[in-house]
C-alpha positions as CSV (number, residue, x, y, z in Angstrom):
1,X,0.0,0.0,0.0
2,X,2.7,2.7,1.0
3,X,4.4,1.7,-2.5
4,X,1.4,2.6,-4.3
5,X,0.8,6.0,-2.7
6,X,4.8,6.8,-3.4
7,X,4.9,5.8,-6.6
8,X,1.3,8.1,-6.9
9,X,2.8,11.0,-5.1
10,X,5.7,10.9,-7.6
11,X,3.8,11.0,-10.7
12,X,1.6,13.8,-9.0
13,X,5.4,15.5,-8.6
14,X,6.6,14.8,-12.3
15,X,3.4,16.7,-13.7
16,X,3.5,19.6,-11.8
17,X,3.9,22.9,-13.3
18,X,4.6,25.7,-10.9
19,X,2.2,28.8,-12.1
20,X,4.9,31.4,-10.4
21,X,6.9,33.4,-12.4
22,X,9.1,36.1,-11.5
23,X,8.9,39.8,-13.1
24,X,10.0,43.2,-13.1
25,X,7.1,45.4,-11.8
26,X,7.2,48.7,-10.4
27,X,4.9,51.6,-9.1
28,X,3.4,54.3,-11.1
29,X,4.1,57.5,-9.0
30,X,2.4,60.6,-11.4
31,X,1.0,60.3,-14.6
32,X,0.4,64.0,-16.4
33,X,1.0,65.7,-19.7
34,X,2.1,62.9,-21.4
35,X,4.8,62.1,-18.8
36,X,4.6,58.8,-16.6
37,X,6.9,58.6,-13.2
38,X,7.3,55.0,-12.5
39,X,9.8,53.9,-9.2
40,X,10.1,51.0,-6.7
41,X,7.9,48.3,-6.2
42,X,4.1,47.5,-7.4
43,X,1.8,45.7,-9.3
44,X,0.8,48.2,-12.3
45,X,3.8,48.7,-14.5
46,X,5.8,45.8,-16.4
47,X,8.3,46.3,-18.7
48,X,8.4,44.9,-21.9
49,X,11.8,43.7,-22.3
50,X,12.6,45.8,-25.2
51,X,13.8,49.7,-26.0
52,X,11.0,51.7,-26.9
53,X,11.0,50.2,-31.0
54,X,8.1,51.0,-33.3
55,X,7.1,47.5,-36.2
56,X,8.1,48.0,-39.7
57,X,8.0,46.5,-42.9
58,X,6.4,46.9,-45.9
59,X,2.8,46.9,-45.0
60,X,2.7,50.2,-43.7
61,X,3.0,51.9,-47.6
62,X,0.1,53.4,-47.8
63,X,-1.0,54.0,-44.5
64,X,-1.3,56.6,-42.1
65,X,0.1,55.9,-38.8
66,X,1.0,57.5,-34.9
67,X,4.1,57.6,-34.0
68,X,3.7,54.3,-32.1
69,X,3.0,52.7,-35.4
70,X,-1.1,52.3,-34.7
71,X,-3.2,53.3,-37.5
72,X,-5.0,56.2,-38.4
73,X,-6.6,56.0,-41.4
74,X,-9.8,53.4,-40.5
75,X,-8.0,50.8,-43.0
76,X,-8.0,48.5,-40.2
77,X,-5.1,46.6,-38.8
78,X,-1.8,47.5,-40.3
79,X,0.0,43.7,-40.1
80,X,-1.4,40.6,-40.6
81,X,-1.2,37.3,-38.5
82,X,1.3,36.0,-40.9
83,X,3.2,39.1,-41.3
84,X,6.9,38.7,-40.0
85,X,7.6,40.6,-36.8
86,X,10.4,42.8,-37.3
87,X,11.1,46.3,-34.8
88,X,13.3,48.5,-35.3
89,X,14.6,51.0,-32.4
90,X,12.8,54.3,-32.2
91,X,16.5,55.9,-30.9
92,X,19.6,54.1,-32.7
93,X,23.3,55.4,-33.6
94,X,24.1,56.8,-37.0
95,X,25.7,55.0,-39.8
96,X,29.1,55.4,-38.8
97,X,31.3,56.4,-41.7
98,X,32.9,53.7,-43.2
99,X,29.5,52.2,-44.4
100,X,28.9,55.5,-46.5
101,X,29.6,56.5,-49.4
102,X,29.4,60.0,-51.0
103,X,26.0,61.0,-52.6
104,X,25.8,61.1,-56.1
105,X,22.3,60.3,-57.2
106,X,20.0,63.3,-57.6
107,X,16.2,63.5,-55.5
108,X,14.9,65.2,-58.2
109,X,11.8,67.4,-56.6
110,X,10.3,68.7,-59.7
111,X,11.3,72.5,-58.8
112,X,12.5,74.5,-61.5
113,X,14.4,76.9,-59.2
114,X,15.4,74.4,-56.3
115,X,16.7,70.9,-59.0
116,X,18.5,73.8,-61.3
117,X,20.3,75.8,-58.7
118,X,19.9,73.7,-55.0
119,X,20.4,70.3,-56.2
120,X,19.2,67.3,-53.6
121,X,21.1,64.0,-53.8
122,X,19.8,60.5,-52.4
123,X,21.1,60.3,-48.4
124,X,21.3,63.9,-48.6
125,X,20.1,66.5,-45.6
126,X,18.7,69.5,-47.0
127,X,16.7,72.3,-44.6
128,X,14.0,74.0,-45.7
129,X,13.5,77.4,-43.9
130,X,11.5,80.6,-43.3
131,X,8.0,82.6,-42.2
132,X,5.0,80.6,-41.7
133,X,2.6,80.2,-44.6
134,X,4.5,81.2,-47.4
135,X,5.1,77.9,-49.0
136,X,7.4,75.4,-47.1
137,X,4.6,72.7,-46.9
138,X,4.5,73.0,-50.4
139,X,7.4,72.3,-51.7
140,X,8.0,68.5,-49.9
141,X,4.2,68.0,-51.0
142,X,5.3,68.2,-54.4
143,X,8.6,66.3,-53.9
144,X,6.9,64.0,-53.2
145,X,4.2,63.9,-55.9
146,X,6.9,64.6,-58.6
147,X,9.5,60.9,-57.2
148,X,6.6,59.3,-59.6
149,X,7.5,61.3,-62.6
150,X,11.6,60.1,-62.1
151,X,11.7,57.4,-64.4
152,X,15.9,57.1,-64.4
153,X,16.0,55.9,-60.6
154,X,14.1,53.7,-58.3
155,X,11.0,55.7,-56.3
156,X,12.2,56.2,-53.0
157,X,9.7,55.5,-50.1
158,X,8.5,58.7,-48.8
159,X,7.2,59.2,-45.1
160,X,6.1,62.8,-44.2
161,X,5.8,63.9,-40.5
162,X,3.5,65.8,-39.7
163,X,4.2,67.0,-36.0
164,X,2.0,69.5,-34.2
165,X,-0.2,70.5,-37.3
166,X,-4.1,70.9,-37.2
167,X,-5.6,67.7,-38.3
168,X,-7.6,69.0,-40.8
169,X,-4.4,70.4,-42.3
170,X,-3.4,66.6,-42.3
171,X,-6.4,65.3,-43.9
172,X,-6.2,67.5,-46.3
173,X,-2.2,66.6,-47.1
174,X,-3.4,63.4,-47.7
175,X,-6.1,63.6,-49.6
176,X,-3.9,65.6,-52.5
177,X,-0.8,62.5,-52.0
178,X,-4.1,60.1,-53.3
179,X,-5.7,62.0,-55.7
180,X,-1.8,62.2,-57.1
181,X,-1.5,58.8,-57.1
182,X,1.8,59.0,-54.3
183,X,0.0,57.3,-51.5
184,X,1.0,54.5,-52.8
185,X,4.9,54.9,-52.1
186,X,4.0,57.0,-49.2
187,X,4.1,56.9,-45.1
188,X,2.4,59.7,-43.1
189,X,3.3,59.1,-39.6
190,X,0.9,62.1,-37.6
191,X,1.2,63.9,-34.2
192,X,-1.2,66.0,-34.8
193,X,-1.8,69.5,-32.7
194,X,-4.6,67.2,-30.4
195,X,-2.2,64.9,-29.1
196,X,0.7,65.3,-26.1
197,X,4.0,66.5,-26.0
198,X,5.4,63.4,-25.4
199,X,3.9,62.2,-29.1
200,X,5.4,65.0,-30.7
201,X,8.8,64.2,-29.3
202,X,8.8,60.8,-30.9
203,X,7.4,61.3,-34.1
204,X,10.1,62.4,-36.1
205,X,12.7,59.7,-34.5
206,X,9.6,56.8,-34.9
207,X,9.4,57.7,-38.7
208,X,13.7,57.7,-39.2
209,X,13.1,53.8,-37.6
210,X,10.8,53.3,-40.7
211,X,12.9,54.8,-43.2
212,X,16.3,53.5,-42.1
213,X,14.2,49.5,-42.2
214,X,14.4,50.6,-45.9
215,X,17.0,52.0,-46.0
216,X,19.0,48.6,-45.1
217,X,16.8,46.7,-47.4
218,X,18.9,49.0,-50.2
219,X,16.1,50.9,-51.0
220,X,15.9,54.7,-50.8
221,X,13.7,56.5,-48.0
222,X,12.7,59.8,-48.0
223,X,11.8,61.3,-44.8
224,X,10.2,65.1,-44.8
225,X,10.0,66.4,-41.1
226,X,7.4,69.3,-40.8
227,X,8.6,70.5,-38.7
228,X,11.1,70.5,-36.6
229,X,10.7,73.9,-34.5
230,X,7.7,72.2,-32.9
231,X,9.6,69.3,-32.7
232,X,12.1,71.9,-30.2
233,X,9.2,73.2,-28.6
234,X,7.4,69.8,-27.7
235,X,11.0,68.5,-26.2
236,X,11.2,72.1,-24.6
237,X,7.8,71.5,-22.4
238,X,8.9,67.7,-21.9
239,X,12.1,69.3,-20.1
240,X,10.2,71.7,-18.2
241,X,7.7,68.8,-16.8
242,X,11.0,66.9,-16.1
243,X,12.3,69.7,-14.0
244,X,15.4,70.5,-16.1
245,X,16.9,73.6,-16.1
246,X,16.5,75.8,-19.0
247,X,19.2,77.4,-21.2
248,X,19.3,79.8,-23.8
249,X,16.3,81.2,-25.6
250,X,14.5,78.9,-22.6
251,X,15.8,75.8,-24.3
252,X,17.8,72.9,-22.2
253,X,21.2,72.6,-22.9
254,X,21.4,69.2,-25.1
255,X,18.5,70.7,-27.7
256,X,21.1,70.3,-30.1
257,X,22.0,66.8,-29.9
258,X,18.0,66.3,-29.7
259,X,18.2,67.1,-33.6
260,X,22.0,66.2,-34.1
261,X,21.1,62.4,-33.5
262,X,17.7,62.8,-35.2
263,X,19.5,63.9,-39.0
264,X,22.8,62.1,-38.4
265,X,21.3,58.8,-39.0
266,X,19.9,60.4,-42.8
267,X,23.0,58.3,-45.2
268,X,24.2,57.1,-48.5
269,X,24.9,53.4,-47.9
270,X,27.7,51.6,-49.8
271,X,27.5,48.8,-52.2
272,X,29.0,46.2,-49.3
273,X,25.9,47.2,-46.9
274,X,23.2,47.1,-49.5
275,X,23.4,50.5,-51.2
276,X,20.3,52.1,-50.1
277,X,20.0,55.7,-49.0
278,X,17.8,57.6,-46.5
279,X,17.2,61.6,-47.6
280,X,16.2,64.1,-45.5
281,X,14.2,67.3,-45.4
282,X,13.2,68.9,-42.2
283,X,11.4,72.0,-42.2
284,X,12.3,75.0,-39.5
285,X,9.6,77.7,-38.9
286,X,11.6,81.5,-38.4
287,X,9.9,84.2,-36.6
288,X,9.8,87.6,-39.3
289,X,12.9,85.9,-41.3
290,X,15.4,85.9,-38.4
291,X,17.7,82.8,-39.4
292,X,20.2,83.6,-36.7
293,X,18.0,82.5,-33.9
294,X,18.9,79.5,-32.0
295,X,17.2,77.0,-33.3
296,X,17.5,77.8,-36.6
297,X,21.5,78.3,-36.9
298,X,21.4,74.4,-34.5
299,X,19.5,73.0,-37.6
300,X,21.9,74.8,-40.0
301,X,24.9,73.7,-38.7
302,X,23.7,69.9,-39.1
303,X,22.7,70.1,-42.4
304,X,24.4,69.9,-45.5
305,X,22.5,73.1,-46.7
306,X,18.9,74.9,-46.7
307,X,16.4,76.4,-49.4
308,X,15.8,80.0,-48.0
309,X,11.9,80.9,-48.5
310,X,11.9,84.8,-48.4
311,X,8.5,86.6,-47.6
312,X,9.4,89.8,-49.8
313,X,9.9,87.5,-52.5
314,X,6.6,85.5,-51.8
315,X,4.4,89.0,-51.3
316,X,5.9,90.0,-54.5
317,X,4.4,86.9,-56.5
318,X,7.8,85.2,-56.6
319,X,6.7,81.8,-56.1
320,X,8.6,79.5,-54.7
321,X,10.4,82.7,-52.8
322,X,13.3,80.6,-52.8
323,X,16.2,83.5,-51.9
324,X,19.0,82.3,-54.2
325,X,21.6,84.2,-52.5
326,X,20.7,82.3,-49.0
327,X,19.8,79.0,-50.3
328,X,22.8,76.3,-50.8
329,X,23.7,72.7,-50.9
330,X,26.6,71.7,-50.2
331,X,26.5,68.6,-51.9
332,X,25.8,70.6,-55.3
333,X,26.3,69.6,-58.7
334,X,27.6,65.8,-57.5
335,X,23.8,65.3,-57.3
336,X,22.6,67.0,-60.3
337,X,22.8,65.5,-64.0
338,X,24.4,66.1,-66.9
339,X,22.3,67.4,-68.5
340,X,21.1,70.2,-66.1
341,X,24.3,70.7,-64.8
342,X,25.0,72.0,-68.1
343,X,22.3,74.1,-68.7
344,X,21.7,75.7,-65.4
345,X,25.4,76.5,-64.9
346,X,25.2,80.1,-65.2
347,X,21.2,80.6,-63.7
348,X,22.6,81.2,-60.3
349,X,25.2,83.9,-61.0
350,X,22.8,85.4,-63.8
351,X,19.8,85.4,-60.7
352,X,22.5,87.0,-57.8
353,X,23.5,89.8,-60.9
354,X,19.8,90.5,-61.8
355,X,18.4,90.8,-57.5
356,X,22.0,93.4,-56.8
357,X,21.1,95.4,-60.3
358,X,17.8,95.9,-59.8
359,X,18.3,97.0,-56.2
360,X,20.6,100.0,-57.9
361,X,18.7,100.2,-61.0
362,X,15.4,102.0,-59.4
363,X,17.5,104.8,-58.6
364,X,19.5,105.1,-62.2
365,X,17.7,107.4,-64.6
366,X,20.2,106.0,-67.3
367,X,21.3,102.3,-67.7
368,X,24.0,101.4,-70.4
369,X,23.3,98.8,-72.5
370,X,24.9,95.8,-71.0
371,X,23.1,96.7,-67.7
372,X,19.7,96.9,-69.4
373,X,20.1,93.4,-71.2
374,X,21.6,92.1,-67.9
375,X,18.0,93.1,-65.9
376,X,15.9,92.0,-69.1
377,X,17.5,88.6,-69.2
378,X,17.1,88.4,-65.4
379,X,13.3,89.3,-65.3
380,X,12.7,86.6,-67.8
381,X,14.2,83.9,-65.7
382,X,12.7,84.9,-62.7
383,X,9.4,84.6,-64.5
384,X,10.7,81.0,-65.9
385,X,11.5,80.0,-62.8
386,X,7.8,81.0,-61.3
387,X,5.8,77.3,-60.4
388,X,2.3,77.0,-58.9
389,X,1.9,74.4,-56.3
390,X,0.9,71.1,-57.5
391,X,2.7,70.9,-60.8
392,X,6.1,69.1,-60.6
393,X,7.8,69.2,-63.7
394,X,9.7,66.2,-64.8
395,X,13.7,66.5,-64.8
396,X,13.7,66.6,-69.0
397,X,11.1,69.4,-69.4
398,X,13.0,71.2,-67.1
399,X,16.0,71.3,-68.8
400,X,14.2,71.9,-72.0
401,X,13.1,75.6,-70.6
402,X,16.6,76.2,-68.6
403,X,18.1,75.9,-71.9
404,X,15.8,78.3,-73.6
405,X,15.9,81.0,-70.6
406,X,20.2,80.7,-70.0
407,X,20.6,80.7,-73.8
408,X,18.4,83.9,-74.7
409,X,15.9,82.6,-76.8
410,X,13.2,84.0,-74.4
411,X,14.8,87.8,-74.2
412,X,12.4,88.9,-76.8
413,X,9.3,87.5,-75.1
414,X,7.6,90.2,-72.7
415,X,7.9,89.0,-69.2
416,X,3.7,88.3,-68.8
417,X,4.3,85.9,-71.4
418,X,7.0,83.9,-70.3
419,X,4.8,81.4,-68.6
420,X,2.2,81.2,-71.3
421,X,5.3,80.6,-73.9
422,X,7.1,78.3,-71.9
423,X,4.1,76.2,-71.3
424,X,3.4,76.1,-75.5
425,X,7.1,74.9,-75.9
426,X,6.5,72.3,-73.5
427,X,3.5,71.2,-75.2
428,X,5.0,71.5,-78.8
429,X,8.2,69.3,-77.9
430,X,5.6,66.7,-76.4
431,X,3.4,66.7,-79.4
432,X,6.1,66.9,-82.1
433,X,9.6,65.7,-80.8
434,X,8.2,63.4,-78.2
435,X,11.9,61.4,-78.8
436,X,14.2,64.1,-78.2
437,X,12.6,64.4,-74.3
438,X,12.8,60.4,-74.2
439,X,16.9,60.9,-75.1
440,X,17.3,63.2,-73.1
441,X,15.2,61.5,-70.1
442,X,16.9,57.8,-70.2
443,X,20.5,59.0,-70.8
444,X,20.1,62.0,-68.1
445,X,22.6,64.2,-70.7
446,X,22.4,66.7,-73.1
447,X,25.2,65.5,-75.8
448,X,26.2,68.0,-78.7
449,X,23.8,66.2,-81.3
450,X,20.8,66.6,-79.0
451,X,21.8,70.4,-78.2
452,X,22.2,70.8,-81.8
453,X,18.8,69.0,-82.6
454,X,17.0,71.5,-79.2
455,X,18.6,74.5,-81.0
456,X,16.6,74.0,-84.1
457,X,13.4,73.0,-82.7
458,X,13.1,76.2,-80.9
459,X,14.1,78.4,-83.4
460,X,11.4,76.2,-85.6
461,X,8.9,77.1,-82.3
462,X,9.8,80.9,-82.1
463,X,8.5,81.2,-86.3
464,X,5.2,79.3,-85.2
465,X,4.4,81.4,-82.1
466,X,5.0,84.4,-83.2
């Protein structure tokens, strides 16, 4: 009998599973403004076992998304059970620089005046700044729009971040990226003006986690932050909550590494580790054109160049007010091609000659006649160079016009015709010499036989036109 209840008791012990486990818990303290303060010991907080990481992969193309990667757009859920699981950290180090390579492959935006004389590369980090509403929104809206028309290069992903903006403002951005047809390369991650600080704060390094997953795929990303002086302010209030001490301007002392980190991780990858590329183009907000405040001169000084939007030049009907002599990139013509490089070589000296004449030609009662052909030439390319919102040109129509403005075979045309005559030789070299655009649009160059060929065709357009 006593072997029978043994040999009972130690089946009883070889099935038992213990239902204690041991884990990390603590005790929530304060929760307020988008700021929890968890210590000691307690039942109601668990860690997860993982840095704070937001899911990837290609299922969010398309989709609009927080910065914690839930959806937005009442598509339903964003993964699928048989989706693979793959996180990537919201906060990780930059590419170092030995997996780099230089950029050379142009992010064409479909700008006359920024892809002529600002040229974008591929793992490039180009600011955007100036006023509020005169235009900044605009031109990474129709960036992205235009990546379709680039039929020389791969279409990079886009993700646009929209971080404190009114919703409606969002709603409305993507509505216009589907009736263009780019929602379907296209991320919007959105912290919208509704939500907390703390969502604000991790927007921008959320969506960089998304781009750099294709990034390392070697693909290219594009990643359009908008912008990032609430980005400053949100961290700014976050700080203040936290108690720490607050520096210049009322900012904490390590603002500049909060953007530093953020655009550092933007890179050209190498062949050996997979070649893809991450672009970026974050957008700072002045106060009445002052550039030399402190946020705007951090942001400068991490970039690798900024497009200047000036307000005088937006009131006046210059649009895009991109100021020419402010504006740079510092990668320059090593992301431009051929073919534009050639044609646009002399815009940007022709455009800084015209804006300093003019200044000193209002008070001249006499102009000799170099000076006079100098301000003609320059009123028609600033005319050429006008663009409303929404229409992207493709990169071969745009050296078609440059071309025609740099070589003088606009001078004669009155400058409220420029548009209306630019727009007829776009339409003529599309209806009649659809093959010298295709040339010039698969080989990216403008070769002697094809400027010879251009020459005559718009001498053959100026007999029709006028």
């Amino acid at each position: 009998m006593s072997t029978e209840i043994i040999e009972n008791l130690k089946k009883e012990i070889e099935g038992f599973k213990s239902e204690i486990k041991a884990e990390k818990i603590g005790h929530v303290l304060e929760v307020g403004d988008g700021i929890a303060r968890i210590t000691g010991m307690g039942d109601i907080a668990r860690p997860t076992g993982r840095v704070l990481s937001v899911r990837v992969g290609e299922e969010l193309i398309g989709r609009v998304v927080n910065p914690l990667g839930d959806p937005l757009d009442d598509r339903g859920p964003i993964f699928s059970a048989e989706s693979k699981e793959t996180y990537f950290p919201v906060e990780r180090l930059a590419p170092s620089v030995m997996v780099r390579e230089p950029v050379n492959t142009p992010l064409h935006t479909g700008i006359k005046a920024i892809d002529a004389m600002i040229p974008i590369g591929r793992g490039q980090r180009e600011l955007i700044i100036g006023d509020r509403q005169i235009g900044k929104t605009s031109i990474v809206i129709d960036t992205i729009i235009n990546q379709q028309n680039d039929t020389r290069h791969s279409t990079p992903i886009c993700i646009y971040v929209a971080i404190g903006q009114k919703e409606s403002k969002i709603a409305k951005i993507v509505a216009t990226l589907k009736e263009r047809g780019a929602m379907e390369y296209t991320i919007v991650v959105s912290a919208p003006a509704s939500q907390p600080a703390s969502l604000w704060y991790l927007a921008p390094y959320s969506a960089t986690a998304i781009g750099e997953y294709f990034m390392h795929q070697g693909k290219d990303a594009l990643v359009i932050y908008d912008d990032l002086s609430k980005h400053a302010w949100a961290y700014r209030e976050l700080s203040l909550l936290l108690r720490r001490p607050p520096g210049r301007e009322a900012y904490p002392g390590d603002i500049f590494y909060l953007h530093s980190r953020l655009l550092e991780r933007s890179a050209k990858l190498n062949k050996e580790n997979g070649g893809g590329s991450l672009t970026a183009l974050p957008i700072i907000e002045t106060q009445l054109g002052d550039v030399s405040a402190y946020i705007p001169t951090n942001v400068i000084s991490i970039t690798d160049g900024q497009i200047y939007l000036e307000p005088e030049l937006f009131y006046q009907g210059l649009r895009p007010a991109v100021n020419v002599g402010l504006s740079v990139s510092r990668v320059g013509s090593a992301a431009q091609t051929k073919a534009m490089k050639k044609v646009a070589g002399r815009l940007r000296l022709e455009l800084a000659q015209f804006r300093e004449l003019a200044a000193f030609a209002q008070f001249a009662s006499e102009l000799d006649e170099s000076t006079r052909h100098r301000l003609e030439r320059g009123r028609v390319l600033s005319e050429l160079l006008k663009q409303p919102e929404r229409t992207p040109a493709p990169f071969e129509m745009q050296v078609i016009l440059m071309y025609a403005g740099t070589r003088g075979y606009l001078d004669d045309v009155p400058p409220e015709k420029i548009s209306e005559t630019a727009e007829a030789l776009l339409a003529y070299m599309e209806k009649m010499h659809e093959d010298v655009l295709e040339k010039i649009r698969t080989s990216g160059e403008l070769s002697q036989e094809i400027e010879t060929i251009l020459k005559n065709i718009i001498e053959e357009f100026k007999k029709i036109v006028k």
